[in-house]
C-alpha positions as CSV (number, residue, x, y, z in Angstrom):
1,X,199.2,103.3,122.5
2,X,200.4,100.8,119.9
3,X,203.9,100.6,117.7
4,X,205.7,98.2,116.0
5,X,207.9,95.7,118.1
6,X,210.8,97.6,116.5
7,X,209.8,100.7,117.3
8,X,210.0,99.4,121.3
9,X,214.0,100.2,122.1
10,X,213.7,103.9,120.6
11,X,210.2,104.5,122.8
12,X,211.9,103.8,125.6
13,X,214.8,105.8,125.3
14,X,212.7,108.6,124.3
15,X,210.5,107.6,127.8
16,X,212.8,107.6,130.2
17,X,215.6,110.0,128.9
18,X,213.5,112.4,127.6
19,X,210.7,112.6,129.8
20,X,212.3,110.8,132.8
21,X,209.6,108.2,133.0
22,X,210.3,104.9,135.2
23,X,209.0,101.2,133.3
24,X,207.5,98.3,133.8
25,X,206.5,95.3,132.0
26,X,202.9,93.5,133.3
27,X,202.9,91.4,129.7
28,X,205.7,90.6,127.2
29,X,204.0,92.7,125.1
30,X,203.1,95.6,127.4
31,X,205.1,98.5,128.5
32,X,204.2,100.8,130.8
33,X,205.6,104.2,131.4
34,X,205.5,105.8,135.2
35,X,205.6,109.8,134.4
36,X,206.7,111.8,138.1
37,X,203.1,112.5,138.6
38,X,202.1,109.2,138.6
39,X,199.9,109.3,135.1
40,X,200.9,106.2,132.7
41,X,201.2,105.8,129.1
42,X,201.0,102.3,127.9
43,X,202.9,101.0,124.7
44,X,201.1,97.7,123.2
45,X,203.9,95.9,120.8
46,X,202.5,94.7,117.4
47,X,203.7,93.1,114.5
48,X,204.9,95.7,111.7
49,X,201.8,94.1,110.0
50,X,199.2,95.1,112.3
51,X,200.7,98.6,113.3
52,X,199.6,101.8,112.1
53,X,202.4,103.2,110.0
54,X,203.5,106.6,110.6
55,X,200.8,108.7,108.0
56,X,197.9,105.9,109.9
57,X,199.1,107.9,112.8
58,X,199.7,111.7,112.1
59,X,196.0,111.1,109.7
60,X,193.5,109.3,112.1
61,X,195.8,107.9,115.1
62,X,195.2,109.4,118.8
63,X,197.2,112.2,119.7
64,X,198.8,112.5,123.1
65,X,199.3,115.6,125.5
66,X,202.2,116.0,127.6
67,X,202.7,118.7,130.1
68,X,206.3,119.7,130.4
69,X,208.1,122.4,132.0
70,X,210.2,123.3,129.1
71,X,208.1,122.5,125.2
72,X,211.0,123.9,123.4
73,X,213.7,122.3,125.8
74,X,211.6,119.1,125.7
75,X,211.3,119.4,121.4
76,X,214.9,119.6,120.9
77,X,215.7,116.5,122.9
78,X,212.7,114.5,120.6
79,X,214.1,115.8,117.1
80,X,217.5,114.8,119.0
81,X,215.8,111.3,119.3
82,X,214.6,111.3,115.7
83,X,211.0,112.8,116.0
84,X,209.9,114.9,113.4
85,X,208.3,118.1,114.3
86,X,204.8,118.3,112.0
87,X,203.0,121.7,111.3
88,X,199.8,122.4,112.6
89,X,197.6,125.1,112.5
90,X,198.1,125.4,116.6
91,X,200.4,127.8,117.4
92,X,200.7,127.5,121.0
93,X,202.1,123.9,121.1
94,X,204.1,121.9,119.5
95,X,203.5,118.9,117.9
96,X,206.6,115.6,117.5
97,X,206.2,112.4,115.0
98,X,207.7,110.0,117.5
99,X,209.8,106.7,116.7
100,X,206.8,104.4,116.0
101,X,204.6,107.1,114.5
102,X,202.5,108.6,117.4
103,X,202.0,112.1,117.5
104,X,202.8,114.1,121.0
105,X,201.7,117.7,121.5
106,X,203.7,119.2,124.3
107,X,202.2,121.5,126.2
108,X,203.8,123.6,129.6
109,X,202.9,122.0,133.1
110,X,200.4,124.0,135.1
111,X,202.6,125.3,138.3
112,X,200.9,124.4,141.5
């Protein structure tokens, strides 16, 4: 995913707080984030000039799926964050506006 440089500090807060994600940085403008299971998200710095702003998001950006064990758990500590919660026509999952402007549905882990 891409966001603006400034956006960086609050994404990785949100990262490994909220989703207890470990990082690492292969590039100066690369972060990757380690989920539990081993799966990766990537976050790409750009100028503010070259990133999507937040409606470039929510309107054609790609959406990312979580799986968490608690959604509404999980939600509370985004809006705690500063993600905004967006309607949807999808009433089994929720969807968060995250610091930078991606959109993340949560959805509930698959117990093994």
């Amino acid at each position: 995913m891409t966001a603006p440089a400034s956006a960086l500090a609050a994404l990785r807060s949100m990262f490994v707080d909220v989703f207890g994600c470990t990082s690492m940085r292969p590039m100066t403008d690369l972060e990757v984030f380690v989920f539990g299971d081993g799966s990766k998200v990537g976050v790409y710095t750009l100028s503010p000039n070259d990133a999507l702003a937040p409606a470039q998001h929510e309107r054609a950006g790609t959406w990312i799926e979580i799986r968490v064990d608690d959604p509404d758990g999980t939600g509370a500590r985004l809006e705690g964050i500063g993600a905004r919660r967006l309607g949807t026509a999808d009433r089994e999952h929720a969807y968060y506006q995250v610091p930078g402007g991606q959109v993340l549905r949560l959805a509930v882990s698959p117990r093994s």
